[in-house]
VEXDREN-2710 file (C-alpha; in Angstrom, 1 decimal):
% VEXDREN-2710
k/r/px/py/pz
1/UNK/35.9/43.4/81.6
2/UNK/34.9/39.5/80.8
3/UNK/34.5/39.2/77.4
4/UNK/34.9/35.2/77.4
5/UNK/31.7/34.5/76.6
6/UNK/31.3/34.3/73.0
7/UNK/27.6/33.3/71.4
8/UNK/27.6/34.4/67.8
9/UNK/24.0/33.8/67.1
10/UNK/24.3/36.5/64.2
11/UNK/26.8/33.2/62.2
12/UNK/23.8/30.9/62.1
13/UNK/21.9/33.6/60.1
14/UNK/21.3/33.0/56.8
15/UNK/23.0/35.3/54.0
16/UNK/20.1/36.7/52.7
17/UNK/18.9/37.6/56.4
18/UNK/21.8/38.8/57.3
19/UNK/22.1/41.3/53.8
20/UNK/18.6/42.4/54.6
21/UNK/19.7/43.2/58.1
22/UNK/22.0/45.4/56.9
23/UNK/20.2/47.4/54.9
24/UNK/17.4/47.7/57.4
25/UNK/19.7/48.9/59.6
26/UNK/21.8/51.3/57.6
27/UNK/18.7/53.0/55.7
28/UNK/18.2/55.2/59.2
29/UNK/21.7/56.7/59.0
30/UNK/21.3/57.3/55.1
31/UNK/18.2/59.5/55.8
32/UNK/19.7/61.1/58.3
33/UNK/22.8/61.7/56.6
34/UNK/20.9/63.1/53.6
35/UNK/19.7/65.3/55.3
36/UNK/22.3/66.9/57.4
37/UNK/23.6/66.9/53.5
38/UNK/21.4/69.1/52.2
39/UNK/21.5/71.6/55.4
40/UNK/25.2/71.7/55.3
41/UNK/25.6/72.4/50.8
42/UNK/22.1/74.8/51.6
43/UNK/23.7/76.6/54.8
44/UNK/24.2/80.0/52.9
45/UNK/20.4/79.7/51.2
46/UNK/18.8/78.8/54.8
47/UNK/20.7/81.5/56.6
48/UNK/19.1/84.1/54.1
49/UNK/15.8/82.8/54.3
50/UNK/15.1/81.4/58.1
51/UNK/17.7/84.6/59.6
52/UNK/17.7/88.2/59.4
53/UNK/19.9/88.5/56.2
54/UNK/21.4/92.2/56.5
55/UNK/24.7/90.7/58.2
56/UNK/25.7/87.2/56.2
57/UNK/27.9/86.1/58.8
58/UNK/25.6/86.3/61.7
59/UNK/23.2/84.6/59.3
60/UNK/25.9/81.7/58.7
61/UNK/26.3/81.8/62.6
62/UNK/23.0/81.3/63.4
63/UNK/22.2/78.6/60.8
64/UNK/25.2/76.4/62.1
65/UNK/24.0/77.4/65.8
66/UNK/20.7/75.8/64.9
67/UNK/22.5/72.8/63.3
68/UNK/24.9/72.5/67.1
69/UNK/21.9/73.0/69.1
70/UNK/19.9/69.8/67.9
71/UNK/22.7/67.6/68.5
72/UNK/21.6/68.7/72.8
73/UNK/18.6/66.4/71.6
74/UNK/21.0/63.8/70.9
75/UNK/21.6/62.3/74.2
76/UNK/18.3/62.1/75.3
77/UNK/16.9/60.5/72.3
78/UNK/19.7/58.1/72.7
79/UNK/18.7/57.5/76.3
80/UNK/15.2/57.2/75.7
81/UNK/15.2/54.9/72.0
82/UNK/18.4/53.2/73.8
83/UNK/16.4/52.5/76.8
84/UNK/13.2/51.1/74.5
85/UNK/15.6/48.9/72.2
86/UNK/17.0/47.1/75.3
87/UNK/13.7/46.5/76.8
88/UNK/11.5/45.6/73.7
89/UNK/13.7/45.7/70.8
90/UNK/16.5/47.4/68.2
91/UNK/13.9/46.6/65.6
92/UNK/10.3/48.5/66.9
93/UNK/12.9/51.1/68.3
94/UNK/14.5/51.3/65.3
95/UNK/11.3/51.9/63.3
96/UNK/9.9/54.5/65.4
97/UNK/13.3/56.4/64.6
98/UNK/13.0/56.7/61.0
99/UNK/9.2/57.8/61.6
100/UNK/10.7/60.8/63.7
101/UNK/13.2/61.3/61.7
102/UNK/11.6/61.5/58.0
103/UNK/8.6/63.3/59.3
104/UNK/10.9/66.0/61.0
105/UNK/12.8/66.8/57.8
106/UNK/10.0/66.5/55.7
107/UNK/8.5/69.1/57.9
108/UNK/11.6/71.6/57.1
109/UNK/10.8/72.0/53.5
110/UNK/7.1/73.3/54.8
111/UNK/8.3/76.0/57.2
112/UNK/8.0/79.2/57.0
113/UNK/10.4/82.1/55.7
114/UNK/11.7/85.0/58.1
115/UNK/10.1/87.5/55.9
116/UNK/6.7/86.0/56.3
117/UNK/6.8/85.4/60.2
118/UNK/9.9/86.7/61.5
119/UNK/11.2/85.6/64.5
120/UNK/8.8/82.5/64.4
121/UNK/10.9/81.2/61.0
122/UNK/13.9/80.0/62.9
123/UNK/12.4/78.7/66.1
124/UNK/10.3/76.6/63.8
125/UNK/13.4/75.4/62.0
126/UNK/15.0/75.0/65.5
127/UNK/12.2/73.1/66.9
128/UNK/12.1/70.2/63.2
129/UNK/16.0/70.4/63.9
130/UNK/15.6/69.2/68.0
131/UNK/13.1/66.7/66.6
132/UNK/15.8/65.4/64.2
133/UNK/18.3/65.1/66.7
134/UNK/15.7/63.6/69.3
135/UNK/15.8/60.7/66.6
136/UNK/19.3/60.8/65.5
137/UNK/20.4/60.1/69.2
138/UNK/18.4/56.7/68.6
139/UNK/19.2/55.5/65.3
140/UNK/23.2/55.1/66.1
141/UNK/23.2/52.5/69.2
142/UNK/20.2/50.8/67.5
143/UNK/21.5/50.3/64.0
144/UNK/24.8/49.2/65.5
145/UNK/23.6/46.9/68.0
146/UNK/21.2/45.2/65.1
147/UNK/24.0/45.0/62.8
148/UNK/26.6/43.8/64.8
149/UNK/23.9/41.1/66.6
150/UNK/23.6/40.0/62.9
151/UNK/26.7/40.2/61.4
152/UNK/28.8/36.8/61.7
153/UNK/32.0/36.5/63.8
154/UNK/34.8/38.0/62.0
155/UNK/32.9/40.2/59.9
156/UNK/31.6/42.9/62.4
157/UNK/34.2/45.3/61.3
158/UNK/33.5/44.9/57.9
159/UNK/29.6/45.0/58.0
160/UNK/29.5/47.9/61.0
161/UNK/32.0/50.1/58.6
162/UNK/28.7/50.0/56.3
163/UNK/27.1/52.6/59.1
164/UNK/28.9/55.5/57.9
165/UNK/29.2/54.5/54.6
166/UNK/25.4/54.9/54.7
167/UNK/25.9/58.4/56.3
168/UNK/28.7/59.5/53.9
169/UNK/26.6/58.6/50.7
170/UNK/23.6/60.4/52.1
171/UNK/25.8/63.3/52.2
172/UNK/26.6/62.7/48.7
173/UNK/22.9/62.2/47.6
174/UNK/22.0/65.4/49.2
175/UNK/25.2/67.2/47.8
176/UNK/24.4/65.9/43.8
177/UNK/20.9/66.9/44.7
178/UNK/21.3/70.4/45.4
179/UNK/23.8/70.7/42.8
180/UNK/21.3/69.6/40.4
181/UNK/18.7/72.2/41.3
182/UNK/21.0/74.6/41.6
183/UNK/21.8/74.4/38.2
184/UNK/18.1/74.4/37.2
185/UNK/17.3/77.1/38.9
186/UNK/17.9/80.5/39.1
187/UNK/19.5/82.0/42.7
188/UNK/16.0/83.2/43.1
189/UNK/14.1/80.6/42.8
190/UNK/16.6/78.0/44.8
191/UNK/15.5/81.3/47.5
192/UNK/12.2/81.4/46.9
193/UNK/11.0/77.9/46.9
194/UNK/14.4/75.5/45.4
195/UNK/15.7/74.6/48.7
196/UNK/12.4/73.0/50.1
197/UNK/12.4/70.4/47.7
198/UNK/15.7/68.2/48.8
199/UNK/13.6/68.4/52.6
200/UNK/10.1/66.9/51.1
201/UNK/12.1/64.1/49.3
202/UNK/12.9/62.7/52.7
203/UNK/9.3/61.6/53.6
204/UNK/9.4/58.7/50.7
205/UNK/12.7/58.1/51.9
206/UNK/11.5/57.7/55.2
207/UNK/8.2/55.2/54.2
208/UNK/10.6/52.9/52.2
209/UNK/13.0/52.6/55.3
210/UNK/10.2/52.4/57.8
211/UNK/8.8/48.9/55.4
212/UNK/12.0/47.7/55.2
213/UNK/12.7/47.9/59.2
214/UNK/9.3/46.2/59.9
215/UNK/10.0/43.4/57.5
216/UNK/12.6/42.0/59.5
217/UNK/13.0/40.3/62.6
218/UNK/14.5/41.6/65.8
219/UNK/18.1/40.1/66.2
220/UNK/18.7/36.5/67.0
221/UNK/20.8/37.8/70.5
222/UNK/18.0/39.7/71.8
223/UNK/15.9/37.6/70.8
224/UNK/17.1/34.6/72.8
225/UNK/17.2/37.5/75.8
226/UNK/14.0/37.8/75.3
227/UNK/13.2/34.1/75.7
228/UNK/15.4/33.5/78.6
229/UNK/13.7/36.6/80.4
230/UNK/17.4/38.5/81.3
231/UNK/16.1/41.6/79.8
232/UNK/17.3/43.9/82.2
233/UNK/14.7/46.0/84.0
234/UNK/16.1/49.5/83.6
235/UNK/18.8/49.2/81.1
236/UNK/20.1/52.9/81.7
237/UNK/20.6/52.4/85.3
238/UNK/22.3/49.5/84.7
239/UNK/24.8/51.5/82.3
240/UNK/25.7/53.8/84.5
241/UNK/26.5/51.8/87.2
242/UNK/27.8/49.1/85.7
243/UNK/29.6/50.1/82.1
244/UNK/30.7/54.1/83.3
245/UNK/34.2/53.4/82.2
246/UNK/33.5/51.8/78.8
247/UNK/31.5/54.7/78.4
248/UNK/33.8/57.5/78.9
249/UNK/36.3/54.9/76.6
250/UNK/33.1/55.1/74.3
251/UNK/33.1/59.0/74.1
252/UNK/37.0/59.5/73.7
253/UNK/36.6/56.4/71.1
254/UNK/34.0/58.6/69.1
255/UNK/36.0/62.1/69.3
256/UNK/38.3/61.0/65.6
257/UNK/35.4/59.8/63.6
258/UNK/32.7/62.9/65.0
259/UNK/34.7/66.0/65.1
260/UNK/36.4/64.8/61.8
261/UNK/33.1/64.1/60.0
262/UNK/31.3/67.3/60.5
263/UNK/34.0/69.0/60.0
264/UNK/35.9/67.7/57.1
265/UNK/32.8/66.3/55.4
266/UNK/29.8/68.1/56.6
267/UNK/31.6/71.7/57.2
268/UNK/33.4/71.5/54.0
269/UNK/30.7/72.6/51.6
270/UNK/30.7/76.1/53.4
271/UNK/34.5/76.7/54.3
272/UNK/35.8/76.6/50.6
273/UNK/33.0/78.7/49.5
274/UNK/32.9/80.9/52.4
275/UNK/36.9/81.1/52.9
276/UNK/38.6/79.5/49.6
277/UNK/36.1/81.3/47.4
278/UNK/35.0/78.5/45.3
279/UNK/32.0/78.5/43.2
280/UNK/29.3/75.7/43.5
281/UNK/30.4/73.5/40.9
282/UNK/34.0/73.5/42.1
283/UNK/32.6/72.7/45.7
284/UNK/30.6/70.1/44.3
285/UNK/33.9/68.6/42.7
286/UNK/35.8/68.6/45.6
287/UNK/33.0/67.5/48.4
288/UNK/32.2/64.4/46.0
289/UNK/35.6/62.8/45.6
290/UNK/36.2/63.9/49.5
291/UNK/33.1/61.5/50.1
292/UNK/33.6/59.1/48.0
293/UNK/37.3/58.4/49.2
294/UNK/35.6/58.0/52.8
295/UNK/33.1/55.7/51.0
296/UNK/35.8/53.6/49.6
297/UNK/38.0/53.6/52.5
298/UNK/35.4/52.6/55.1
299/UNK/35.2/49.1/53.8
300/UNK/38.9/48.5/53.9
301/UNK/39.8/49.7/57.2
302/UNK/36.1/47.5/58.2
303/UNK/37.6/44.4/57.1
304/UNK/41.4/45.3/58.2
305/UNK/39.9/46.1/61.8
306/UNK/38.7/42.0/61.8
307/UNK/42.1/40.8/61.5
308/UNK/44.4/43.4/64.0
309/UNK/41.4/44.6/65.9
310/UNK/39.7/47.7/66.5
311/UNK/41.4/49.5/69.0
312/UNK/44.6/50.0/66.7
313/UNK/42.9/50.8/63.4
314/UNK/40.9/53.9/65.6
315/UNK/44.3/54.6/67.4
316/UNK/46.3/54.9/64.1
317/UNK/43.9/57.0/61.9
318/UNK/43.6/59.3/65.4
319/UNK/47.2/60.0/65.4
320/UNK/47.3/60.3/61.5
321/UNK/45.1/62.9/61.8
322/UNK/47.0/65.0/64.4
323/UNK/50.0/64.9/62.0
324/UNK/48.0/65.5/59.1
325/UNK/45.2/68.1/59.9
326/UNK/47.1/71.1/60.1
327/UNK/49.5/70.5/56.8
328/UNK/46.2/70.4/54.7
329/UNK/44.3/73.2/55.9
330/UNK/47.2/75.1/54.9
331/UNK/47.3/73.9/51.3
332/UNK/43.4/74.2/50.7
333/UNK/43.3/77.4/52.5
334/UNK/46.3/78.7/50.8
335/UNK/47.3/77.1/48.2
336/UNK/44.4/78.7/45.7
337/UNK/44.5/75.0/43.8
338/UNK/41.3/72.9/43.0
339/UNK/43.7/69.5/42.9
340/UNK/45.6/70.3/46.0
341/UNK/42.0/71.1/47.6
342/UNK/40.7/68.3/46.9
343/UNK/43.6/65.7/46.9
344/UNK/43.6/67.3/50.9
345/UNK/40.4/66.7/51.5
346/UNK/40.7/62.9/50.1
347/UNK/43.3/62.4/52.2
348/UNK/41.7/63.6/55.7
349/UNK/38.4/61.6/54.7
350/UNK/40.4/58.5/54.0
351/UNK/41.8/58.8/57.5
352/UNK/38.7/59.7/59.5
353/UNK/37.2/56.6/58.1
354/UNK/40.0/54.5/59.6
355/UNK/38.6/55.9/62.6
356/UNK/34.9/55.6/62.0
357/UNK/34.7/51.9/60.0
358/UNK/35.9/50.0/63.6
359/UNK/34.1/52.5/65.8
360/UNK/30.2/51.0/65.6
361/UNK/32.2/47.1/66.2
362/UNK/34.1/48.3/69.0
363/UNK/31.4/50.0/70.8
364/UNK/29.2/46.8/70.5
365/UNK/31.7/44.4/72.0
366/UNK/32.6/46.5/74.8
367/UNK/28.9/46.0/76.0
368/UNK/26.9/42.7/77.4
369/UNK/23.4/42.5/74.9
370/UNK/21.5/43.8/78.0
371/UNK/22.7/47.3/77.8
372/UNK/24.5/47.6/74.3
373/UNK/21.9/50.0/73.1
374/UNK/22.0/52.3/76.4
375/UNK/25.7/52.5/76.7
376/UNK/26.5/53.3/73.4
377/UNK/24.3/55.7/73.1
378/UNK/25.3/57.3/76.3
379/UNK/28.9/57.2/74.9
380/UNK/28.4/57.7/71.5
381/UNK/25.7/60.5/71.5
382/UNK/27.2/62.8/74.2
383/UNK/30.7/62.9/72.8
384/UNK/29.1/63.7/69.2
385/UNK/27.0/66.1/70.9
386/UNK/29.2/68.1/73.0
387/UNK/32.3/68.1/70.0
388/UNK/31.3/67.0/66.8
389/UNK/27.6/68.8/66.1
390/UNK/29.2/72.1/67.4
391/UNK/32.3/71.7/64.9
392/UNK/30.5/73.7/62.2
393/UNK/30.1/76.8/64.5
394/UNK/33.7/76.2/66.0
395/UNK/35.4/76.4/62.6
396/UNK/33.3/79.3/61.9
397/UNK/33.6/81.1/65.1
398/UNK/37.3/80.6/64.8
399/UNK/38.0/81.9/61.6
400/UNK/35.7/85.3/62.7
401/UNK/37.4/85.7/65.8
402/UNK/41.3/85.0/65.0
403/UNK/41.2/86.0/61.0
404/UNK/43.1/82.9/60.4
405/UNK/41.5/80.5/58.0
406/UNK/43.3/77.6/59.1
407/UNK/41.9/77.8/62.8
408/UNK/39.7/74.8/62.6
409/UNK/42.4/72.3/62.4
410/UNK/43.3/73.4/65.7
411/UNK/39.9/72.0/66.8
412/UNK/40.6/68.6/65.2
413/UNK/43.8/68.1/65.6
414/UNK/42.7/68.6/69.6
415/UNK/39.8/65.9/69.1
416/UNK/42.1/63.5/67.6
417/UNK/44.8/63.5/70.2
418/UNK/42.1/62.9/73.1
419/UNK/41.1/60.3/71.1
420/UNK/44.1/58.6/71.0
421/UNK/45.4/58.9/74.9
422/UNK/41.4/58.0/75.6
423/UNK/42.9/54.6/73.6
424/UNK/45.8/54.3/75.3
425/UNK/44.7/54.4/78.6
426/UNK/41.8/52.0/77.4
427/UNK/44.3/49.4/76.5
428/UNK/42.8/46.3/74.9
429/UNK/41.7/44.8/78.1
430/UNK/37.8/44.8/77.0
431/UNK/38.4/42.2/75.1
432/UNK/37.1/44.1/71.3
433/UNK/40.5/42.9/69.8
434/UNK/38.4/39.4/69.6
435/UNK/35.7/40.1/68.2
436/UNK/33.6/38.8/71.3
437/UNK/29.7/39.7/71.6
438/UNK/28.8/39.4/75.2
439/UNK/25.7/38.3/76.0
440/UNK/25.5/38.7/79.7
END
């Protein structure tokens, strides 16, 4: 793949455009990720009041079947918000996105209960979920291609590791939230009405992120696309036929950081109260010092990736967490110690985030400007559809069906190491180890 032609348009940016670019772009994944925060710490609470509540486990079931089955809404958002932001923009597509997306949350917390309309209850929650999905299948390839259009040569790592750091500190937001009204509340009320609340908060979150995406300017390299008139004329044709094996490197690429997210950080809440026991406020503990080691760790691998590449930094926390997986589920389902629980559960985030703080830059280099939106969210969206969305039911089917509560490492430990041969057999040959954005 020719990668020699470098224009970093995003250098001659200034700083302050380039700061405001960033947070334009990450304020999408922070909504989302608040709110795939709250579902995940409310799980038990919606599976009680959208589900049929004589059997708990079914009711779990069915809540995290909900949560997989939006993620089939994934791709074809991606395709149709990918398609629009490499026609007419990352920045109008990106601002439609966060309408979707606030409006279909916000719309959660007004549903509603299965005692009032019965089987109506959870296709309605279904239907907001599909809707949040649709959008999330958007906001990944847009808000990387903006960022990484902006971002300077020799920084891309660094400021693309700031995508899920947005995601992982919506997960905290909606964690400490909950965790708040739950103790405010009695278990009642967080039944009755509590567990709306965290859902309406996402419309203001939504109107300040759709202002600050319409304050900015679309990104210098489409921009200059635009005026040269090389947008291409049907941008997911062009994917497929020309960028099918960057793709499929794409979706291998993605399996590490996907799988491990939702189900280290997103599945988490519900496996050490469901499995290890714990009560909220021990959960809370140990899902906020998880997060905030991911948090702290994206950064550093970010900036590591822009000295030894991208390619290695995914490739090393992939094999790290074949070794690892395994060894801490053990402990944390075993064990019966908060510490050892939560130093785990540090450990795992700090190595998914080697393999999600490189991920968003090395997508974006594998792909001329004319596609970048399309292919990555061709790549990016089916892999986390298919593997990572699902992981929540996986790990819970498979402690059900086999009685072993360790059975979800399996799953991961299987993502990872497809990961890594995807990398291997990749090789470095599309030129991502140099930080090239090509523009044709």
């Amino acid at each position: 793949m020719d990668a020699s032609v470098d224009l970093t348009q995003g250098a001659k940016s200034a700083p302050s455009t380039i700061k405001r670019a960033v947070i334009a772009g990450t304020i999408g994944h922070f909504v989302e990720w608040y709110d795939y925060g709250v579902y995940a710490y409310v799980a038990t609470i919606l599976a009680v009041v959208f589900f049929d509540s004589s059997d708990p486990t079914a009711g779990l079931l069915a809540t995290f079947a909900t949560f997989a089955l939006a993620f089939f809404a994934r791709p074809l958002g991606g395709l149709v918000f990918g398609y629009f932001g490499d026609r007419i923009g990352r920045q109008r597509s990106l601002a439609a996105v966060i309408v979707l997306m606030s409006l279909s949350t916000f719309a959660i917390g007004l549903l509603p209960t299965y005692r009032q309309v019965s089987i109506l209850a959870p296709l309605l929650l279904l239907t907001a979920r599909i809707l949040q999905g649709f959008s999330a299948g958007g906001e990944i390839a847009g808000a990387s291609s903006f960022i990484n259009e902006y971002a300077p040569q020799g920084r891309r790592g660094f400021y693309s590791s700031l995508l899920p750091a947005a995601s992982a500190t919506g997960l905290l937001l909606g964690a400490s939230l909950m965790v708040v009204l739950n103790g405010n509340l009695s278990k009642e009320q967080m039944i009755s009405w509590g567990w709306r609340v965290p859902f309406l908060i996402a419309l203001p979150l939504g109107i300040a992120g759709l202002y600050l995406r319409v304050k900015i300017e679309d990104t210098p390299m489409f921009r200059a696309l635009l005026k040269a008139a090389k947008a291409e004329k049907n941008p997911l044709k062009a994917s497929i036929t020309q960028e099918l094996r960057w793709i499929g490197v794409a979706f291998g690429a993605t399996l590490t950081y996907g799988v491990g997210f939702y189900t280290v950080l997103s599945y988490l809440p519900s496996y050490l109260k469901t499995v290890s026991k714990l009560n909220e406020a021990t959960v809370f503990s140990i899902t906020s010092v998880t997060l905030i080691a991911h948090i702290i760790a994206l950064p550093i691998w970010g900036a590591i990736s822009d000295r030894v590449g991208r390619r290695p930094i995914i490739l090393i926390a992939s094999i790290l967490l074949v070794v690892l997986t395994y060894p801490v589920f053990l402990m944390i389902a075993h064990s019966g110690s908060v510490p050892a629980s939560m130093f785990g559960s540090a450990v795992l985030a700090f190595v998914i985030a080697g393999g999600a703080a490189p991920l968003f830059a090395y997508m974006s280099e594998m792909f001329p400007t004319t596609v970048r939106s399309s292919s990555i969210s061709i790549g990016y969206n089916a892999s986390v559809m298919l593997f990572g969305g699902t992981a929540p039911f996986i790990a819970t089917y498979l402690i059900q069906a086999t009685g072993n509560p360790v059975s979800p490492s399996f799953y991961l430990v299987a993502a990872a190491a497809f990961a890594a041969l995807t990398l291997i057999l990749a090789g470095a040959e599309n030129g991502s180890h140099r930080s090239v954005l090509r523009q044709t």
